[in-house]
N, C-alpha and C positions, 0 to 999 in steps of 0.2 A: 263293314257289310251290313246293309240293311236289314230286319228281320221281315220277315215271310209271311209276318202276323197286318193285321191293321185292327185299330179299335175303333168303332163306329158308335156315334152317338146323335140324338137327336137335340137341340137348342132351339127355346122359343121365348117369346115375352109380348107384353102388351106395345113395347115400343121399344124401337133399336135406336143406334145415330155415331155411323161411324165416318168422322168427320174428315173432310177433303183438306186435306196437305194446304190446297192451294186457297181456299174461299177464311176470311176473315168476321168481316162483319155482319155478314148473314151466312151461318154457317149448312154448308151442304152436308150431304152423307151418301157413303156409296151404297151403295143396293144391296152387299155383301160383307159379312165383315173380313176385316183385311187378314195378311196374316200376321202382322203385328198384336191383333184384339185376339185371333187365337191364341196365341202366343198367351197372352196374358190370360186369357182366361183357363188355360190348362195350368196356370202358371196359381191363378186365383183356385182352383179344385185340390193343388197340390199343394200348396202353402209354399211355394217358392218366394224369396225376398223378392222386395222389389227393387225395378232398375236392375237386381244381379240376376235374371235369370236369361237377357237374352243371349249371351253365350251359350247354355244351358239349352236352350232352346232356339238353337240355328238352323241355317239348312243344312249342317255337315251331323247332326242329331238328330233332325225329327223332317217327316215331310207332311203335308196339309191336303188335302181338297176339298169341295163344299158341293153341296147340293143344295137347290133353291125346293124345297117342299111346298110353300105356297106362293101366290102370285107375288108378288112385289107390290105394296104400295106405299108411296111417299103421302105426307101431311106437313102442312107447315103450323106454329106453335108460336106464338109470342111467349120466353121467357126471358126474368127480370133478372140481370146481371148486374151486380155490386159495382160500382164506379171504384175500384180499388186502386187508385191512382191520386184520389184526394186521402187516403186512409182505409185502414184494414176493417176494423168497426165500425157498424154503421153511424153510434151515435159522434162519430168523429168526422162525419160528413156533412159535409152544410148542404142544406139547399135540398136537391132533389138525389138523394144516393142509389137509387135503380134508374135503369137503364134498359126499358124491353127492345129483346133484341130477334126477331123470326128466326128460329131456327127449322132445319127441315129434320122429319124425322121418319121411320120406317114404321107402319103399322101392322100390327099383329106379324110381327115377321115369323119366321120357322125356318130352319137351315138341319141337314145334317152336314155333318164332319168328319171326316174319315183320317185317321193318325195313323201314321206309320214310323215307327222310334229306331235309332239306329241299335239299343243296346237292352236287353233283355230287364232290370235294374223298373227305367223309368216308365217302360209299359206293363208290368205287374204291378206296378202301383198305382197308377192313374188307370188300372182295370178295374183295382180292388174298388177304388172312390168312385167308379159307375155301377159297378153292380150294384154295392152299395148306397147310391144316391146319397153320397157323403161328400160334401170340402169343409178344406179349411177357411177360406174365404168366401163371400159371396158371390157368386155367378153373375154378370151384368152386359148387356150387350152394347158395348162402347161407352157408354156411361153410367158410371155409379148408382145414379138415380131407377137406370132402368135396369131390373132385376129383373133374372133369366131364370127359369125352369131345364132342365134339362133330362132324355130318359136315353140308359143303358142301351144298342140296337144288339149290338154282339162282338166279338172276334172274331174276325174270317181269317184265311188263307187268300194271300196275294196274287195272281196268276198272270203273267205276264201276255198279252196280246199283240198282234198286228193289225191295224185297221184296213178293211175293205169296204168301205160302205156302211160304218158301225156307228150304231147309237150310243151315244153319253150320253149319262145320266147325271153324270157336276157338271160345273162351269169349266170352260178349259181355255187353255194360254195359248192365244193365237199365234204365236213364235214356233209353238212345237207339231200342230197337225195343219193339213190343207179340209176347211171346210165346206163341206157338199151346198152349196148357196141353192140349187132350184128344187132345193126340199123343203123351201119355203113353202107354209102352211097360214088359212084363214086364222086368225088370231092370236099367231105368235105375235112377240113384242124384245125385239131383239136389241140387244146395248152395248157398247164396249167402252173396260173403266181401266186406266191402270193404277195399279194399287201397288200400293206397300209392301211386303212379304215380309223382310227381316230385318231386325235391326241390330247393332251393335252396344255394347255396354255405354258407350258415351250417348245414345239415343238416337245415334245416325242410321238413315235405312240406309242398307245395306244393297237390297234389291228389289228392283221392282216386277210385275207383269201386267203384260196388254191380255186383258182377261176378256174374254166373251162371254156373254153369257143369255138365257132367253128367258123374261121376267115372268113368264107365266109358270116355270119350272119342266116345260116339256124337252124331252132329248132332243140333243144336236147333232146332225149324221156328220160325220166328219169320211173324210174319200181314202187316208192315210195319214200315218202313223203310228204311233205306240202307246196305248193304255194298259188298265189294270184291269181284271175281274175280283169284284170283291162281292161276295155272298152272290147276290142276284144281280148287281147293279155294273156296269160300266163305270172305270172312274178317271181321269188323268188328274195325278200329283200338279200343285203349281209350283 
């Protein structure tokens, strides 16, 4: 049984870049991070090993959702990628050993995150390390390079909803609500990505969702369904 609590936080950085499954050589990023990069960054707060914590951190333990706080915007970046195919050192490289490669990436991004833990244990602790603006590891938004800030929002109580015409405030999984489509508004900018959610110890996902979301951060009416009340905000779990 789930608990009744949820922990809310907010996450920002100068640059995010959570990278698409599918793109290789010129690497994409979704607009949000997955819930794998949650995963690991609660996983980074709490000093969880690595590789062993996504058991630890499933969907039958913990659930997710995001909220987009500022607009969306993508940038593309030439970085210089190690040819490590002729040798791991570079002075082991003949010739020319980088390799600029465009990457795309998210700028100034900002997300809150709303945790909801199945067992009493892992969300006292991962409360303590927000109040305290304390990890063990460093915070980073899909890549190591890009180090993340992060501030404490609070603890609510959960409250179970029926939707009639109701605004969200996260992104939500177009599998679970019917969305109200002619509350189309001047200057939304609407997207749909599916993403990753969980993976298994051997590094397999597990599962995915067709996520919606609206890059400017404004709420999405949805006609029916079931969300959460948390503090102020509307939220569906992904």
């Amino acid at each position: 049984m789930a608990l009744n609590k949820a922990l809310v936080f907010d996450i920002w950085g100068d640059y995010g870049h959570f990278r698409k499954m599918e793109t290789t050589t010129s690497p994409l990023t979704y607009s949000i991070p997955t819930g794998t990069a949650i995963s690991g960054l609660v996983a980074a707060i709490l000093g969880l090993q690595r590789d062993f914590y996504y058991d630890t951190l499933s969907r039958e333990n913990f659930e997710f959702s995001i909220r987009i706080m500022k607009p969306i915007k993508k940038i593309r970046l030439n970085i210089n990628i190690i040819k490590t195919d002729a040798g791991f050192y570079l002075w082991d490289i003949k010739g020319t050993p980088r390799s600029p490669t465009p990457y795309e990436f998210l700028k100034t991004p900002h997300y809150r995150v709303y945790l909801r833990f199945r067992e009493t244990k892992m969300h006292e602790k991962l409360k303590y390390y927000l109040e305290s603006h304390k990890t063990i590891y460093t915070p980073y938004l899909g890549i190591s390079e890009l180090i993340a800030n992060f501030n404490y929002v609070g603890e609510f109580d959960i409250i179970a909803k029926e939707a009639k015409n109701s605004q969200i405030d996260s992104v939500i999984s177009k599998n679970d609500v019917k969305v109200k489509i002619d509350d189309l508004k001047e200057g939304m900018r609407w997207s749909n990505e599916n993403i990753p959610l969980y993976m298994n110890s051997e590094r397999c996902v597990k599962e995915y969702s067709n996520v919606l979301l609206e890059q400017t951060g404004r709420p999405i009416t949805i006609e029916n369904g079931s969300f959460w009340r948390i503090g102020e905000e509307n939220v569906i779990f992904l």
